[in-house]
mmCIF file of the N, C-alpha and C atoms, coordinates in Angstrom:
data_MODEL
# 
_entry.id   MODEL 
# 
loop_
_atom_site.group_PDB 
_atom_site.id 
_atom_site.type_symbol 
_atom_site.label_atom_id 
_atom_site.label_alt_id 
_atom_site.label_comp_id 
_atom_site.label_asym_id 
_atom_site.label_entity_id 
_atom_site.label_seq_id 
_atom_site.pdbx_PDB_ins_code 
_atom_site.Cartn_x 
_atom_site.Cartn_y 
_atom_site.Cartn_z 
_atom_site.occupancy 
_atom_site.B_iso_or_equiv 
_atom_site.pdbx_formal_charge 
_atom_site.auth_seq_id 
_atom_site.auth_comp_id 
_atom_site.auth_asym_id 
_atom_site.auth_atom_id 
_atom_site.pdbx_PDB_model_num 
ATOM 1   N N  . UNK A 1 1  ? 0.854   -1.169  0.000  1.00 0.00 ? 1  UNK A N  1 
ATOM 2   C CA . UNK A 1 1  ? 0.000   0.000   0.000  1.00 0.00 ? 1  UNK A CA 1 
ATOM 3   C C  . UNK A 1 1  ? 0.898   1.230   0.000  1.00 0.00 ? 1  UNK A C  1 
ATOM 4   N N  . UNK A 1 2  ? 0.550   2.263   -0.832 1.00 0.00 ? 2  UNK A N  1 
ATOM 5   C CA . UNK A 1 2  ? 1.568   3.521   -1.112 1.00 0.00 ? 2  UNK A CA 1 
ATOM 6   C C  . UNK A 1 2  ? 1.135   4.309   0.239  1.00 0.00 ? 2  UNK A C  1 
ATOM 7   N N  . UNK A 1 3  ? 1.934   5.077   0.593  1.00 0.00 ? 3  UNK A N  1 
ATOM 8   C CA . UNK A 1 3  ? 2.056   5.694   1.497  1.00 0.00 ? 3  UNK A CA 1 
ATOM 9   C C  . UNK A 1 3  ? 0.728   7.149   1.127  1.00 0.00 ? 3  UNK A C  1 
ATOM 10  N N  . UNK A 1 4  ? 0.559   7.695   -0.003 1.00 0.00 ? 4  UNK A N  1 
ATOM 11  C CA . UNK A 1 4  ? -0.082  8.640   -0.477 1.00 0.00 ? 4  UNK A CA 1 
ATOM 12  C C  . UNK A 1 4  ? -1.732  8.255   0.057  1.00 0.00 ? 4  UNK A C  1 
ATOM 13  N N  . UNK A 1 5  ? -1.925  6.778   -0.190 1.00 0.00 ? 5  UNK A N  1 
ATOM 14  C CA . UNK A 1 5  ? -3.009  6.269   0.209  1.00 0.00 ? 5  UNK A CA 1 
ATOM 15  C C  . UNK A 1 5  ? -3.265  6.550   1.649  1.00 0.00 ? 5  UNK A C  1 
ATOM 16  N N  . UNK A 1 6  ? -2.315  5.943   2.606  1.00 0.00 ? 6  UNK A N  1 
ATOM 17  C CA . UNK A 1 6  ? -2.697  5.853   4.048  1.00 0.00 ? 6  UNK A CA 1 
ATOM 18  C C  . UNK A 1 6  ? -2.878  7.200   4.324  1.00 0.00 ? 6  UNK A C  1 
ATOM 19  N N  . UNK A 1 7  ? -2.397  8.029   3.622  1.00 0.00 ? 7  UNK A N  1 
ATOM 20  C CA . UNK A 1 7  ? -2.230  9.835   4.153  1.00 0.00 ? 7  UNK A CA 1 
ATOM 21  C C  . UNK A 1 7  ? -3.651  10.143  4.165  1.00 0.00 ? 7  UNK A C  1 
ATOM 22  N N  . UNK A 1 8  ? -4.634  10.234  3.138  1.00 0.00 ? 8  UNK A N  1 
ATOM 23  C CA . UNK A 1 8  ? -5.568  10.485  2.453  1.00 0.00 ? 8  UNK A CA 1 
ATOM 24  C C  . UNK A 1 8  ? -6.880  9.468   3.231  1.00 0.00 ? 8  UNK A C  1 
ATOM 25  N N  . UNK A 1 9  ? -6.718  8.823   4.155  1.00 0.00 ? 9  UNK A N  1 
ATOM 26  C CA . UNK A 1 9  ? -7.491  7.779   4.568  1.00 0.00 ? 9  UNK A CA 1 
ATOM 27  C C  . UNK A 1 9  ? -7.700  8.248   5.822  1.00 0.00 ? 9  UNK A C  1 
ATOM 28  N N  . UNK A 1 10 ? -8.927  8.712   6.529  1.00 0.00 ? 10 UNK A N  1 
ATOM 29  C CA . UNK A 1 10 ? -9.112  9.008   7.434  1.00 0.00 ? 10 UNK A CA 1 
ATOM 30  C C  . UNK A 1 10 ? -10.024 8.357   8.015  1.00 0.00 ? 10 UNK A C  1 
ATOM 31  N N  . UNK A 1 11 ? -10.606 8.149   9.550  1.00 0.00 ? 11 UNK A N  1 
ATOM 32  C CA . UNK A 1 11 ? -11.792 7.925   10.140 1.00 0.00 ? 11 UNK A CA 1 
ATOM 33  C C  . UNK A 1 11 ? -12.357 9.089   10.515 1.00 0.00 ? 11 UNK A C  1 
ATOM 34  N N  . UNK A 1 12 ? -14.066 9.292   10.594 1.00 0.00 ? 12 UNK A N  1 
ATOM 35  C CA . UNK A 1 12 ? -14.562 9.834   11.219 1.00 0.00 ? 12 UNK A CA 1 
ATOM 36  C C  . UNK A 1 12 ? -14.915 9.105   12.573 1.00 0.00 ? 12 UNK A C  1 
ATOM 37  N N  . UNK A 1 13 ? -14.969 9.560   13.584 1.00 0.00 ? 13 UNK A N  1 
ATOM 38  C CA . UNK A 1 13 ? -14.676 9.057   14.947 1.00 0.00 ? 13 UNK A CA 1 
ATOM 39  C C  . UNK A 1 13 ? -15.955 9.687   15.860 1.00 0.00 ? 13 UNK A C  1 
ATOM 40  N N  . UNK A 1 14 ? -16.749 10.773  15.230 1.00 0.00 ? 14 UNK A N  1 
ATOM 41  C CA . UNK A 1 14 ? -18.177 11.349  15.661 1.00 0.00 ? 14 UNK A CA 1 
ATOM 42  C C  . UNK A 1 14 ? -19.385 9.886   15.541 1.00 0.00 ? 14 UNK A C  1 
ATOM 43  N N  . UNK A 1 15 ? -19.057 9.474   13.942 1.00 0.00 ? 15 UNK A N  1 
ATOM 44  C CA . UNK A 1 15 ? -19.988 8.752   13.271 1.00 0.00 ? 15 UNK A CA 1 
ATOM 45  C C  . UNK A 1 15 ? -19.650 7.284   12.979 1.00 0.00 ? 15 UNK A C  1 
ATOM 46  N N  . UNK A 1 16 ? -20.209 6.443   13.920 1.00 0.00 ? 16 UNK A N  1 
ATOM 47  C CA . UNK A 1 16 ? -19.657 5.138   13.351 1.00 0.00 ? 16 UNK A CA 1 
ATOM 48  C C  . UNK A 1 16 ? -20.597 4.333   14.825 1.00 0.00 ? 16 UNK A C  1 
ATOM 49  N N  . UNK A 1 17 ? -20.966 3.035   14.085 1.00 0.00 ? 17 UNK A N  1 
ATOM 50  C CA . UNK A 1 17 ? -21.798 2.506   14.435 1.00 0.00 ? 17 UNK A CA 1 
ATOM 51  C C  . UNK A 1 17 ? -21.013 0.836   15.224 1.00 0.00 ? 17 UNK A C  1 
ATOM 52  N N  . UNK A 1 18 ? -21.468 0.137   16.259 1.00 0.00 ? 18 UNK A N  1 
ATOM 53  C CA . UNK A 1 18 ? -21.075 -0.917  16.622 1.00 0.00 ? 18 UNK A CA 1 
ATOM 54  C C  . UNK A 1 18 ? -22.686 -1.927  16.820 1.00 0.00 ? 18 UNK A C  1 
ATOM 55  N N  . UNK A 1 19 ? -21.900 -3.034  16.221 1.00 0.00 ? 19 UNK A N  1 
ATOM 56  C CA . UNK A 1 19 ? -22.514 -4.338  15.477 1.00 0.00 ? 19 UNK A CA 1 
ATOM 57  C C  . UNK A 1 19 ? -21.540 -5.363  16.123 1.00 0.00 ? 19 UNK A C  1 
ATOM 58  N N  . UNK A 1 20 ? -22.918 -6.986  16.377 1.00 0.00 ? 20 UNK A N  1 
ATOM 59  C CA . UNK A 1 20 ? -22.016 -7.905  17.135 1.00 0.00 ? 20 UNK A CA 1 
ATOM 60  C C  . UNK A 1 20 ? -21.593 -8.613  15.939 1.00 0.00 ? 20 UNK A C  1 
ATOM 61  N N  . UNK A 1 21 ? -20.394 -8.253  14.873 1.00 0.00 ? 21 UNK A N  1 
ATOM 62  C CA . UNK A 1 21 ? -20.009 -9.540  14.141 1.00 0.00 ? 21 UNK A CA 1 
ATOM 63  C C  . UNK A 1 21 ? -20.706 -9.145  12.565 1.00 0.00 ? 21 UNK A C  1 
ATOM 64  N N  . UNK A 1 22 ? -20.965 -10.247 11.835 1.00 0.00 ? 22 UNK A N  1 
ATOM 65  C CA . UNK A 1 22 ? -20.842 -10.018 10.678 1.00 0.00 ? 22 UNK A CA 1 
ATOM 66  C C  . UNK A 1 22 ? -22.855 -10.237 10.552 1.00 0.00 ? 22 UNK A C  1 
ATOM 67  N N  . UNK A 1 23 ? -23.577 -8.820  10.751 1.00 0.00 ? 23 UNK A N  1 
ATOM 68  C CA . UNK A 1 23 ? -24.490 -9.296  10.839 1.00 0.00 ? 23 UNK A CA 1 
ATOM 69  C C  . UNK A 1 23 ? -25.602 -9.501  9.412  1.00 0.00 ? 23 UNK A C  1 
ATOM 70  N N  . UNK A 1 24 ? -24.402 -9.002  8.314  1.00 0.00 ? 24 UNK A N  1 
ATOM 71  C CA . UNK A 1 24 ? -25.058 -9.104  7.367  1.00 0.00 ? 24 UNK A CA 1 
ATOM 72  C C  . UNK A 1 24 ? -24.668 -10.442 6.677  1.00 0.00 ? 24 UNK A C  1 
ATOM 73  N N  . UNK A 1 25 ? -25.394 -11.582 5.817  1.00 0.00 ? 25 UNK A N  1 
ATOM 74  C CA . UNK A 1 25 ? -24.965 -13.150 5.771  1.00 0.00 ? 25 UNK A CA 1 
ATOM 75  C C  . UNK A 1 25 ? -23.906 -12.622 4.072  1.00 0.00 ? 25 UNK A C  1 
ATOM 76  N N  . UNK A 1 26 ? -24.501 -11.435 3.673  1.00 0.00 ? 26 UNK A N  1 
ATOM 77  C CA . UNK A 1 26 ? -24.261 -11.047 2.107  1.00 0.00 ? 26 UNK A CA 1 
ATOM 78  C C  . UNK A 1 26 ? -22.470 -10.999 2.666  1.00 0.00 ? 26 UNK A C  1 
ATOM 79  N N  . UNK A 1 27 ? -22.048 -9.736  3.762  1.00 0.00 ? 27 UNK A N  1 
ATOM 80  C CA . UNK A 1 27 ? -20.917 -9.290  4.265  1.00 0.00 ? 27 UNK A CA 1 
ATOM 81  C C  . UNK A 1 27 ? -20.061 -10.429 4.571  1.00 0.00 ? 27 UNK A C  1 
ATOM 82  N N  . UNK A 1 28 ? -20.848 -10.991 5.317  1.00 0.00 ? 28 UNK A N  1 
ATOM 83  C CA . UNK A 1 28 ? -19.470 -12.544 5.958  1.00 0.00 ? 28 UNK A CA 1 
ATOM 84  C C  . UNK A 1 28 ? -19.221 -13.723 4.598  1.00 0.00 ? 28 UNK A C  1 
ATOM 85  N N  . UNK A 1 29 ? -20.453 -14.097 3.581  1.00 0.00 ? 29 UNK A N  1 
ATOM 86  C CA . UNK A 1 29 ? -20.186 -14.249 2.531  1.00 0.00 ? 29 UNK A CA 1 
ATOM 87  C C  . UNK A 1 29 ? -18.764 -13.574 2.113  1.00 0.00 ? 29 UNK A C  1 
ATOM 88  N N  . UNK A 1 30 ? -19.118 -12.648 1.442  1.00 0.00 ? 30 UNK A N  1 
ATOM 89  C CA . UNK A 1 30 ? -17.933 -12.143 1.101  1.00 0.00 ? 30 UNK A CA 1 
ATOM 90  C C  . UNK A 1 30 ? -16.538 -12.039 1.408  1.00 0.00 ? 30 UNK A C  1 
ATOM 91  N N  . UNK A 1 31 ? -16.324 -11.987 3.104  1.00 0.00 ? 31 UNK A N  1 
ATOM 92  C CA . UNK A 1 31 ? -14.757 -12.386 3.036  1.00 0.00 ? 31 UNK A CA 1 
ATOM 93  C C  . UNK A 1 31 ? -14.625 -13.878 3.105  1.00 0.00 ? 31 UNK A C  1 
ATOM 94  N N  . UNK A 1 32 ? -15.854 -14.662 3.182  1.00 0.00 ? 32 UNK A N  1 
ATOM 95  C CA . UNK A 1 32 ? -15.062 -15.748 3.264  1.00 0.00 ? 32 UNK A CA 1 
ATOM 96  C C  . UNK A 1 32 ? -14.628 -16.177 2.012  1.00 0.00 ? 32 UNK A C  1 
ATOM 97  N N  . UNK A 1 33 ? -14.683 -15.905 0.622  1.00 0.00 ? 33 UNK A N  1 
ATOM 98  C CA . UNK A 1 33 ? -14.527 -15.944 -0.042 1.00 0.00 ? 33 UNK A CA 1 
ATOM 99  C C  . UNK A 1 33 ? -13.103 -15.341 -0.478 1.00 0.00 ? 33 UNK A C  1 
ATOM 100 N N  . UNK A 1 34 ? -12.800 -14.522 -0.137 1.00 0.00 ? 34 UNK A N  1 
ATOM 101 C CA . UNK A 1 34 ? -11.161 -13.882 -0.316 1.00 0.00 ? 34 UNK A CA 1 
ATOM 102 C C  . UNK A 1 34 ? -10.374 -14.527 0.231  1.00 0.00 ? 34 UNK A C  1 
ATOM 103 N N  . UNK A 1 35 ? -9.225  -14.238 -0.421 1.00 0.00 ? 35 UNK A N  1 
ATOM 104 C CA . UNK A 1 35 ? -7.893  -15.248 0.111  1.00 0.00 ? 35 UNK A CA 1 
ATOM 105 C C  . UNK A 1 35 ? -7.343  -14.919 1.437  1.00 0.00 ? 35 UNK A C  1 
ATOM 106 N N  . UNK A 1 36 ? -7.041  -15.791 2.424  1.00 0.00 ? 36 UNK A N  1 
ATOM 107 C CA . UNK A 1 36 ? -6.670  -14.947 3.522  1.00 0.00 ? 36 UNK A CA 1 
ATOM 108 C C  . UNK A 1 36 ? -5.494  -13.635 3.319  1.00 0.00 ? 36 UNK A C  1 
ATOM 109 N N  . UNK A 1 37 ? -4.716  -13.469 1.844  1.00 0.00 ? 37 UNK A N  1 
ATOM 110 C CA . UNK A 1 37 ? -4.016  -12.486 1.498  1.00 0.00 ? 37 UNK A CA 1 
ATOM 111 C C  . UNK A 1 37 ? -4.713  -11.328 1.774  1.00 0.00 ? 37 UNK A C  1 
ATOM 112 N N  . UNK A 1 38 ? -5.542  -11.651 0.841  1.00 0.00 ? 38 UNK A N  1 
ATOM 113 C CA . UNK A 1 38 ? -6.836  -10.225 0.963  1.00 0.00 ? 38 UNK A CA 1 
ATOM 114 C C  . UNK A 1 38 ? -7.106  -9.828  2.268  1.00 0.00 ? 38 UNK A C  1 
ATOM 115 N N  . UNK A 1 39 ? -7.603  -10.598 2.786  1.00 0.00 ? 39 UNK A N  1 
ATOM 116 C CA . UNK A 1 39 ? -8.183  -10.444 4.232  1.00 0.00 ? 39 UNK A CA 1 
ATOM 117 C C  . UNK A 1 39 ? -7.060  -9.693  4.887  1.00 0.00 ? 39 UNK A C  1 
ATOM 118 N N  . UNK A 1 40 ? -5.688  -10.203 5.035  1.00 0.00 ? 40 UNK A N  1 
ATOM 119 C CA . UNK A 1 40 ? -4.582  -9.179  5.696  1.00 0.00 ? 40 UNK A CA 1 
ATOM 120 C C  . UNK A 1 40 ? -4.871  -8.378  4.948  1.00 0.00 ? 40 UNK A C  1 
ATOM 121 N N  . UNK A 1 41 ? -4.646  -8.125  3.307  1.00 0.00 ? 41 UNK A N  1 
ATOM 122 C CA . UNK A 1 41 ? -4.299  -6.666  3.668  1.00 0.00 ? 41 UNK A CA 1 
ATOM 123 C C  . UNK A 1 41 ? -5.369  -5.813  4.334  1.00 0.00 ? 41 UNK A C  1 
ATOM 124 N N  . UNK A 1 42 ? -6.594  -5.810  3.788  1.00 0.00 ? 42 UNK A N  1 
ATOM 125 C CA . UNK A 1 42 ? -7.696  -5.224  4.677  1.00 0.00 ? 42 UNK A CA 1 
ATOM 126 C C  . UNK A 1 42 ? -7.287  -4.999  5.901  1.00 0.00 ? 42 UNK A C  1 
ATOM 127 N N  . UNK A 1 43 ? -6.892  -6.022  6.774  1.00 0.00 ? 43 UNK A N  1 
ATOM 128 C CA . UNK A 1 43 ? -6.583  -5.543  8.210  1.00 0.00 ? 43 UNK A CA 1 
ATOM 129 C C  . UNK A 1 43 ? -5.564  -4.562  8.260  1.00 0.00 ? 43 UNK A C  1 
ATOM 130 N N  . UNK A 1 44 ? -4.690  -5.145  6.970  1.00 0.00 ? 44 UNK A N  1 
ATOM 131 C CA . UNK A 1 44 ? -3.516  -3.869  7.426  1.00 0.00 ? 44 UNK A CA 1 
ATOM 132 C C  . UNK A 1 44 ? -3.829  -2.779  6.725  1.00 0.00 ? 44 UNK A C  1 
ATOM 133 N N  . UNK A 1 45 ? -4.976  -2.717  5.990  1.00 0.00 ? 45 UNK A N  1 
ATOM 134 C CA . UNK A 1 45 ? -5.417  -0.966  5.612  1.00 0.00 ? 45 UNK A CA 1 
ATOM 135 C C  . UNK A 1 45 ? -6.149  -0.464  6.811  1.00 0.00 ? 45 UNK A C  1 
ATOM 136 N N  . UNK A 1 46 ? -6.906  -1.001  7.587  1.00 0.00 ? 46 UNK A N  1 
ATOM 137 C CA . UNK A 1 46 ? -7.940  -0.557  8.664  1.00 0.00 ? 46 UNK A CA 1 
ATOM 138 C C  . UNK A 1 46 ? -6.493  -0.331  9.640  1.00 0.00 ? 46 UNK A C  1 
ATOM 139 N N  . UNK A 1 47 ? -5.852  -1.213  10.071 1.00 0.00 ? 47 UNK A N  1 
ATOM 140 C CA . UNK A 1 47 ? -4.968  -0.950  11.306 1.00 0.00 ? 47 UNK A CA 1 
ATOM 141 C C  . UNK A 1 47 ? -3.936  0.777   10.675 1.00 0.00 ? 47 UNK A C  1 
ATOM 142 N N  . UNK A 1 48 ? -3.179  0.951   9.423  1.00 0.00 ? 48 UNK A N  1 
ATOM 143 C CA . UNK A 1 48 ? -2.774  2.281   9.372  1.00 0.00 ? 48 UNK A CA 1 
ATOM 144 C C  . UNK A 1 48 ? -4.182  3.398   9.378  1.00 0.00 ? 48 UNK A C  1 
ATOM 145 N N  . UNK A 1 49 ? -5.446  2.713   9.015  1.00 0.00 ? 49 UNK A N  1 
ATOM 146 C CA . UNK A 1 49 ? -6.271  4.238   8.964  1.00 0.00 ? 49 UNK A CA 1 
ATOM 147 C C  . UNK A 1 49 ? -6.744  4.249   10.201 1.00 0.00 ? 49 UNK A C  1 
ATOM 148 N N  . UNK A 1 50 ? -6.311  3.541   11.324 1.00 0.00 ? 50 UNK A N  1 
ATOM 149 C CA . UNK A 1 50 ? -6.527  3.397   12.924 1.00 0.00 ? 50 UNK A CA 1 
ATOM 150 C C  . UNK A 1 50 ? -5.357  4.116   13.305 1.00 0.00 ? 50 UNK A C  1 
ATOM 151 N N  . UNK A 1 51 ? -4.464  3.522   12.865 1.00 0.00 ? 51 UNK A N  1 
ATOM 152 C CA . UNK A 1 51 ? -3.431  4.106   14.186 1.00 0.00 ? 51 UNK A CA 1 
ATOM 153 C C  . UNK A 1 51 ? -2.276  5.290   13.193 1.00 0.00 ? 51 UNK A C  1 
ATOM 154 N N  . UNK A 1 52 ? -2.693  5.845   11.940 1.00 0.00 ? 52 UNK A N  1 
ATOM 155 C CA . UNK A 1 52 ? -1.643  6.351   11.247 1.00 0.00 ? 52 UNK A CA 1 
ATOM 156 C C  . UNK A 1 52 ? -0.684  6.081   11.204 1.00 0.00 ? 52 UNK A C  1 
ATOM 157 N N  . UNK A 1 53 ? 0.641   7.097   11.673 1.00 0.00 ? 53 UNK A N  1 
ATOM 158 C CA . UNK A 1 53 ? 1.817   6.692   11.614 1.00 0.00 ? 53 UNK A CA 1 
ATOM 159 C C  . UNK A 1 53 ? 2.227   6.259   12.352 1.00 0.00 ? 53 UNK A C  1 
ATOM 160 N N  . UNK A 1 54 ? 1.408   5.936   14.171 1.00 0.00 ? 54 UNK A N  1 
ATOM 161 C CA . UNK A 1 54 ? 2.014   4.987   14.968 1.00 0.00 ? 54 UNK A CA 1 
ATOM 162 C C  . UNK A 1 54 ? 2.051   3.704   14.007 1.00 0.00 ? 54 UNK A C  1 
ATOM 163 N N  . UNK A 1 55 ? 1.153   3.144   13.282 1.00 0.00 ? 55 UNK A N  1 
ATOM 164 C CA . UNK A 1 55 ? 1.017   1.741   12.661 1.00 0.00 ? 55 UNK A CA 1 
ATOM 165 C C  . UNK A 1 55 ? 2.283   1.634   12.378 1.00 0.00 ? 55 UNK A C  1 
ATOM 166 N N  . UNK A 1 56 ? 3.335   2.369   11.865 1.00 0.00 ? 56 UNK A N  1 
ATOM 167 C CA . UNK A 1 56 ? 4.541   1.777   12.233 1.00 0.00 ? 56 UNK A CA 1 
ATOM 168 C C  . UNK A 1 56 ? 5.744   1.576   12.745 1.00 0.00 ? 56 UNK A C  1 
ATOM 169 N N  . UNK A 1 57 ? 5.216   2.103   13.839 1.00 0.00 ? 57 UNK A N  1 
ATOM 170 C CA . UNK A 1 57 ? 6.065   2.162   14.921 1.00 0.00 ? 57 UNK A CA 1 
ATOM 171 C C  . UNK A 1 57 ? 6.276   0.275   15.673 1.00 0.00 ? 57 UNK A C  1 
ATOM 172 N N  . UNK A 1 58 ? 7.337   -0.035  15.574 1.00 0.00 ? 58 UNK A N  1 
ATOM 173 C CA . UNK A 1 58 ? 7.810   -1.229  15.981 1.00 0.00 ? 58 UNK A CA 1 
ATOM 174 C C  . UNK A 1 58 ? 7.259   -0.914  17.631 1.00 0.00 ? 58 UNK A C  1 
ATOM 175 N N  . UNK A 1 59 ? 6.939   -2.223  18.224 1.00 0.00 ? 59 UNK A N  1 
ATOM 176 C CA . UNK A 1 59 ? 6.963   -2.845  19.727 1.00 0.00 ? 59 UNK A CA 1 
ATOM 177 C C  . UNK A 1 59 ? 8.150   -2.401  20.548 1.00 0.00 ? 59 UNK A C  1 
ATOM 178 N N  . UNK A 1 60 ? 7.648   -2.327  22.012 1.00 0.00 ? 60 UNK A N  1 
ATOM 179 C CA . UNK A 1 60 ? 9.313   -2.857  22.589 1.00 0.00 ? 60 UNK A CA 1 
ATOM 180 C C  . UNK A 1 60 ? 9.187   -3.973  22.725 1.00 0.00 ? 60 UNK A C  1 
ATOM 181 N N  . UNK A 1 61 ? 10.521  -4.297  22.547 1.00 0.00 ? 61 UNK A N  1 
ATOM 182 C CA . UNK A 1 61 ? 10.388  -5.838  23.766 1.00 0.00 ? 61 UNK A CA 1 
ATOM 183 C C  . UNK A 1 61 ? 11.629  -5.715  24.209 1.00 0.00 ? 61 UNK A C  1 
ATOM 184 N N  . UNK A 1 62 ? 11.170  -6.629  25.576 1.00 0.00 ? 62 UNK A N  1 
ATOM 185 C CA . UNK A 1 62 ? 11.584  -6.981  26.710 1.00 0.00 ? 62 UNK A CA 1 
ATOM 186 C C  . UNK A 1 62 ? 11.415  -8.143  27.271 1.00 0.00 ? 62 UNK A C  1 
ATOM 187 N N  . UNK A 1 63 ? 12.739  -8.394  27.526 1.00 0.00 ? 63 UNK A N  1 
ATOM 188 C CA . UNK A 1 63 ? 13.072  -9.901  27.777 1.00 0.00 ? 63 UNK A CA 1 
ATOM 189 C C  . UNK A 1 63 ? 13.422  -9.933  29.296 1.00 0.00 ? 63 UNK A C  1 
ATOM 190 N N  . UNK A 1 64 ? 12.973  -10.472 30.240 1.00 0.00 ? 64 UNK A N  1 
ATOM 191 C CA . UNK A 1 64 ? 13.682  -10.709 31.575 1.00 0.00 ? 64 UNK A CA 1 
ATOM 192 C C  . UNK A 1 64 ? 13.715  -12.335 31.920 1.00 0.00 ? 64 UNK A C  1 
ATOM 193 N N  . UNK A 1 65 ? 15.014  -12.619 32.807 1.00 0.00 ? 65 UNK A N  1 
ATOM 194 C CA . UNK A 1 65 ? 15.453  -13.820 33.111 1.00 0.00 ? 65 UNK A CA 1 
ATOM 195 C C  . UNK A 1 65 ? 15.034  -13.524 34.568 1.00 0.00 ? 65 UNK A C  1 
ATOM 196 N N  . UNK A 1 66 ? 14.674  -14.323 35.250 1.00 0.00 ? 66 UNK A N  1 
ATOM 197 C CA . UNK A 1 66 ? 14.194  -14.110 36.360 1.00 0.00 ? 66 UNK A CA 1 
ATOM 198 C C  . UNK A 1 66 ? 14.502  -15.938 37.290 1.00 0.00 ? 66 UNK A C  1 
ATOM 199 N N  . UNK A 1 67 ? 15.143  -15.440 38.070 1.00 0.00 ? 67 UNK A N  1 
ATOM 200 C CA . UNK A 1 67 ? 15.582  -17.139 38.933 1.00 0.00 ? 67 UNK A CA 1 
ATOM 201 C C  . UNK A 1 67 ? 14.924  -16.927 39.760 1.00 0.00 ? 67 UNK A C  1 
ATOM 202 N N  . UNK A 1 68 ? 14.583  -18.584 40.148 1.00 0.00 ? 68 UNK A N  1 
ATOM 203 C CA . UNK A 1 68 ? 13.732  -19.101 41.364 1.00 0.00 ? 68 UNK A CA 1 
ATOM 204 C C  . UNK A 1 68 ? 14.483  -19.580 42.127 1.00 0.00 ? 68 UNK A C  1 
# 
């Protein structure tokens, strides 16, 4: 996905509705039908128009050894 895209991709955050799941049979049809390729990328277009440019911001990690 080009970067020009994610710029240009916004949420409205006033207007948006919550639903348990896929309540339309037409909607869940439909991804099940896509390749799970598809399906990522979708997630990874929704996760940058969620989190912008945190989306890529790497994790920390942290490792601890800890004796008993």
């Amino acid at each position: 996905m080009t970067a020009n895209v994610v710029t240009t991709l916004k949420i409205d955050r006033k207007a948006f509705s919550v639903s348990s799941g896929f309540e339309s049979t037409a909607e869940k049809r439909y991804w099940l039908v896509r390749s799970p390729y598809e399906r990522l990328q979708q997630m990874e277009r929704l996760r940058r128009i969620n989190y912008g440019r945190r989306a890529t911001s790497r994790l920390q990690r942290i490792f601890t050894i800890i004796e008993r």
